[in-house]
C-alpha positions as CSV (number, residue, x, y, z in Angstrom):
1,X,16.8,4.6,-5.0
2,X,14.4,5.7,-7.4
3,X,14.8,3.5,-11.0
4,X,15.4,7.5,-12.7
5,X,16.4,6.3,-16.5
6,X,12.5,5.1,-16.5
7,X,11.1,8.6,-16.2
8,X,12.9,11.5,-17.5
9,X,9.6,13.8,-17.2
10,X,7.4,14.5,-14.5
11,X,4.1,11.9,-13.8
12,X,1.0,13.7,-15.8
13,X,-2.0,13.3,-13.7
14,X,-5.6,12.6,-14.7
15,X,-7.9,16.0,-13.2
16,X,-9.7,14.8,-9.7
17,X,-12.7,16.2,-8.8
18,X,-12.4,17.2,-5.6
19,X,-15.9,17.9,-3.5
20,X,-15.8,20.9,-1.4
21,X,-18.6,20.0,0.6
22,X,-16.4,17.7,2.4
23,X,-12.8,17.6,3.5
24,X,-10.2,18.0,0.6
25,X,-7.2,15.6,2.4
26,X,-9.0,12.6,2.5
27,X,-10.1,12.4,-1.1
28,X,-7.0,14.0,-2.4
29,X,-5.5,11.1,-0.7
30,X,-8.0,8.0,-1.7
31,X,-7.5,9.8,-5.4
32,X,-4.0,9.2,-5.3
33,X,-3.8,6.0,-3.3
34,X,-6.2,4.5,-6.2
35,X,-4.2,5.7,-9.1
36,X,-0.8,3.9,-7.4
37,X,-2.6,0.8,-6.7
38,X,-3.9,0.4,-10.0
39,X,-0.9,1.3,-10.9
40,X,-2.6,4.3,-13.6
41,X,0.3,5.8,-11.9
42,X,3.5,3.0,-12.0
43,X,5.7,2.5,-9.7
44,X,9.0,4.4,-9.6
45,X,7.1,7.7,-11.5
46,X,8.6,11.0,-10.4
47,X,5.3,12.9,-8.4
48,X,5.6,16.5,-7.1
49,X,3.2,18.5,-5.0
50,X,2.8,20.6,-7.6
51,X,1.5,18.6,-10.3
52,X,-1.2,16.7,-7.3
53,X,-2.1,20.0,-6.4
54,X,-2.9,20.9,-9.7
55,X,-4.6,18.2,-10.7
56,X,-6.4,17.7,-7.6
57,X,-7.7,22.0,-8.2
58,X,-6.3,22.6,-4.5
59,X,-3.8,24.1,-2.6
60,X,-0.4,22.1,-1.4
61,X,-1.5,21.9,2.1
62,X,-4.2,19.0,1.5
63,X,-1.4,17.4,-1.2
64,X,1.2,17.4,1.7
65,X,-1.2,15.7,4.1
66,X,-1.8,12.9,1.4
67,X,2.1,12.6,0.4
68,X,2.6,12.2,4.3
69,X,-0.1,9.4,4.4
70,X,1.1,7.9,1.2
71,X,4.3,7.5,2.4
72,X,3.5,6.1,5.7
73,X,1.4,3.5,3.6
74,X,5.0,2.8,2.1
75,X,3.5,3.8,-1.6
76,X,6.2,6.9,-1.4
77,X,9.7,7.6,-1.3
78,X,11.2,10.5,-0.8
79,X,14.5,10.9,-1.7
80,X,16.4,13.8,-0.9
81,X,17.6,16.0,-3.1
82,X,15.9,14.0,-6.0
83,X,12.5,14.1,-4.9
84,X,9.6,12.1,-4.5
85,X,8.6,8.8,-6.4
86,X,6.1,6.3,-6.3
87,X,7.6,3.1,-3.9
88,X,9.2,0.2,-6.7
89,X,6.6,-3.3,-5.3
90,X,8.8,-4.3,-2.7
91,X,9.3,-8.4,-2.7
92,X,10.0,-8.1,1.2
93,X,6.9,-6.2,1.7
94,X,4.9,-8.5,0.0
95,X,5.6,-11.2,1.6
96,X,5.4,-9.8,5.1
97,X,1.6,-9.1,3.8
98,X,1.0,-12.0,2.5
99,X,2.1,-14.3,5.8
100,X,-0.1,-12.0,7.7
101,X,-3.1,-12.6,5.5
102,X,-2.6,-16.2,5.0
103,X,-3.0,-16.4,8.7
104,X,-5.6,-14.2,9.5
105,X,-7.8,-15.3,6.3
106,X,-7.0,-18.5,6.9
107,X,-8.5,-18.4,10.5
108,X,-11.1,-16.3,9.1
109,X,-12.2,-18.9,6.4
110,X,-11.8,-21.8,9.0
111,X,-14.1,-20.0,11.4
112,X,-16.6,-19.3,8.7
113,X,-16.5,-23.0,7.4
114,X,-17.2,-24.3,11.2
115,X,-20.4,-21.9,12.2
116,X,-22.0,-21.7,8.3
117,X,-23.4,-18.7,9.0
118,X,-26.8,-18.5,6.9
119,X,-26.6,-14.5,6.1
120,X,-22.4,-14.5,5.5
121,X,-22.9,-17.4,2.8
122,X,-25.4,-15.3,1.2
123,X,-23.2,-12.4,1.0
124,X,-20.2,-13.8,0.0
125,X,-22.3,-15.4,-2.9
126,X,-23.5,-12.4,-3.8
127,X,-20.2,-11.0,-4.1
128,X,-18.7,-14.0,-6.1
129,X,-21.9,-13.8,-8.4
130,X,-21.0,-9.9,-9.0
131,X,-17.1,-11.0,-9.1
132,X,-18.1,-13.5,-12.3
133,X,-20.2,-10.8,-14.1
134,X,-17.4,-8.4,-13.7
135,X,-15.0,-11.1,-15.5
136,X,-17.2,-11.5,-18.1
137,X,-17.5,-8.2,-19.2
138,X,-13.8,-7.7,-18.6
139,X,-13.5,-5.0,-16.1
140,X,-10.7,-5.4,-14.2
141,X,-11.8,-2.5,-11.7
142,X,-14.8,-4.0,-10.8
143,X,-13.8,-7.4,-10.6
144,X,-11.2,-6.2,-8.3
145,X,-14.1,-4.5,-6.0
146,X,-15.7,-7.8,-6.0
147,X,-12.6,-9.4,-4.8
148,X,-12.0,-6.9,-1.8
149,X,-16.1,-7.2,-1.3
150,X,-15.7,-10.8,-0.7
151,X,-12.8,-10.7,1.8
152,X,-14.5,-8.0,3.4
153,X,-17.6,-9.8,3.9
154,X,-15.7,-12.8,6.2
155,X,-14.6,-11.1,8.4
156,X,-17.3,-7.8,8.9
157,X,-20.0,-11.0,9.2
158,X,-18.1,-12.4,11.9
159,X,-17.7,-9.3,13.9
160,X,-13.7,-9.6,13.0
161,X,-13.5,-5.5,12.9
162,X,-9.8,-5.6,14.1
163,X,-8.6,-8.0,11.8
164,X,-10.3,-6.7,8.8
165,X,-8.2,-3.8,9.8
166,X,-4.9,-5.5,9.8
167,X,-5.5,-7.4,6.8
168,X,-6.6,-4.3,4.6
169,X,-3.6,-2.5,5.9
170,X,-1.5,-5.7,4.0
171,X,-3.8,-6.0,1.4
172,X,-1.9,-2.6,0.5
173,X,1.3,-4.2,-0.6
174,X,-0.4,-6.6,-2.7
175,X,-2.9,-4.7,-5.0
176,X,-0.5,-3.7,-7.0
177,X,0.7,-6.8,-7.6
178,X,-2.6,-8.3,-8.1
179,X,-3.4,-5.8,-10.5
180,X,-0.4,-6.7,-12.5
181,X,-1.6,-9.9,-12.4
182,X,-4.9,-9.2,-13.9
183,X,-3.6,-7.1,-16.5
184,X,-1.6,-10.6,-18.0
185,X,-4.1,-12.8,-20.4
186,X,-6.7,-14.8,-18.7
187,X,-5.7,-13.8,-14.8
188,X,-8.6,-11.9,-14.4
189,X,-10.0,-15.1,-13.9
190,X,-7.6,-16.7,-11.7
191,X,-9.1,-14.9,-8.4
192,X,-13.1,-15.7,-9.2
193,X,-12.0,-19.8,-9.2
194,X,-9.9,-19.7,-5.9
195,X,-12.8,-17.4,-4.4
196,X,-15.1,-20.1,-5.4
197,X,-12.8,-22.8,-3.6
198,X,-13.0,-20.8,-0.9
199,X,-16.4,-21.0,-0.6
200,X,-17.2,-24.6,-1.2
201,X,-15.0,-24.9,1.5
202,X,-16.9,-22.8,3.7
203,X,-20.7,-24.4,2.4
204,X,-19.7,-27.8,3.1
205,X,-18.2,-27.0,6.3
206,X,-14.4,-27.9,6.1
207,X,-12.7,-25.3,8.0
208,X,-9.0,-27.1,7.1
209,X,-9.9,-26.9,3.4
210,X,-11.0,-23.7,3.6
211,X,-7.8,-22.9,5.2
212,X,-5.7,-24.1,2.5
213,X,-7.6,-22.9,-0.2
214,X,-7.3,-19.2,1.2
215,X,-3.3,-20.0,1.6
216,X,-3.5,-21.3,-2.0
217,X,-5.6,-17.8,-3.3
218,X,-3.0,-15.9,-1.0
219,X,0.4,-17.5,-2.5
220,X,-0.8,-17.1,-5.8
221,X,0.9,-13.1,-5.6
222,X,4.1,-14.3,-4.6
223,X,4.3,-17.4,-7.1
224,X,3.7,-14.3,-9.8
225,X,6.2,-11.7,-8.3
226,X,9.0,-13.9,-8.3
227,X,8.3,-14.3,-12.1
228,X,8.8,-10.9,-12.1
229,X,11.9,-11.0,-9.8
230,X,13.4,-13.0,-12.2
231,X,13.4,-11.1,-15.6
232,X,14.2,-8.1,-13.5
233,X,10.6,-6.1,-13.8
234,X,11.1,-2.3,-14.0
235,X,8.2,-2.4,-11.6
236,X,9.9,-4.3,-8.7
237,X,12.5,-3.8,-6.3
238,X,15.2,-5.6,-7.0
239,X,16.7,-8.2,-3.8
């Protein structure tokens, strides 16, 4: 059940621009999906049709789509007879997501350690040199595209299509944890100097300690949520 006492008004949502040159669902959805993750809207906020649809300039047809989607990505509960809210961080959840990535990143790092691919080393320096720029200036939102840019770039260099899939799919679960994370002093940090273990890993060729050192960037979400856990966040589902 919805944490209620939190909100006693309805979520007021920042105006999307929607394109209409191109389908209204999909960015109506991505819009919202952002704002959850980021947590601009937090979790256990009261959100109606009405209000998206409003906000979003369109009818409730393309809002329904996105609610439907939303909820599927488990970001939405509807409750009936209450309404709909945005899903508490479920501790469950995350850690379903984070044994999946711990073993498919942690492949995916081993793999890349073994073969030192030329062209993925340049990339994912690239993206860790972006990553520390983005820390330095403070901005959590790119740093945070950095971080996905990285991940991204293991696998996509490999040709691991499918399980890029199934590890952005988890990834879900745990942004809004991570970006809990980064709003705490000096955490912003925390996920450029595991990246970077990663990755001297993966130079010199150790695919075992690049293993462990993806575990040990992956655990660092659930070492953090149970903090949470236990001075009973108003963000997190309680066990």
């Amino acid at each position: 059940m919805p944490r209620s006492a939190r909100h006693a008004c309805p979520t007021v949502l920042a105006a999307v621009e929607v394109d209409r040159s191109i389908p209204a669902p999909e960015q109506v959805y991505r819009a919202l999906r952002d704002a959850i993750v980021s947590l601009r809207i937090e979790p256990g906020s009261p959100l109606s049709e009405g209000e998206a649809a409003s906000a979003c300039a369109v009818s409730r047809t393309p809002i329904r789509e996105a609610f439907s989607r939303l909820v599927d990505d488990q970001l939405l509960d509807v409750f009936p007879n209450l309404g709909t809210f945005v899903s508490l961080i479920d501790p469950g959840l995350v850690a379903e997501a984070s044994l999946m990535r711990r073993l498919l990143e942690g492949e995916a790092a081993a793999r890349a350690a073994a073969t030192r691919s030329p062209a993925l080393v340049v990339e994912m320096r690239a993206a860790l040199a972006d990553h520390a720029t983005a820390v330095a200036i403070d901005d959590a939102e790119r740093a945070y595209d950095c971080d996905a840019r990285f991940h991204r770039a293991m696998f996509l260099g490999q040709r691991l299509g499918q399980m890029w899939a199934s590890v952005s799919r988890a990834r879900t679960q745990l942004e809004r944890v991570h970006h809990l994370m980064a709003s705490q002093n000096g955490a912003l940090s925390d996920a450029l100097v595991k990246h970077r273990a990663i990755l001297s890993a993966i130079e010199s060729g150790e695919p075992e300690t690049a293993r462990s050192a993806m575990a040990v960037h992956i655990d660092a979400n659930a070492a953090f949520l149970g903090g949470l856990l236990e001075r009973d966040h108003p963000f997190v589902r309680p066990l």
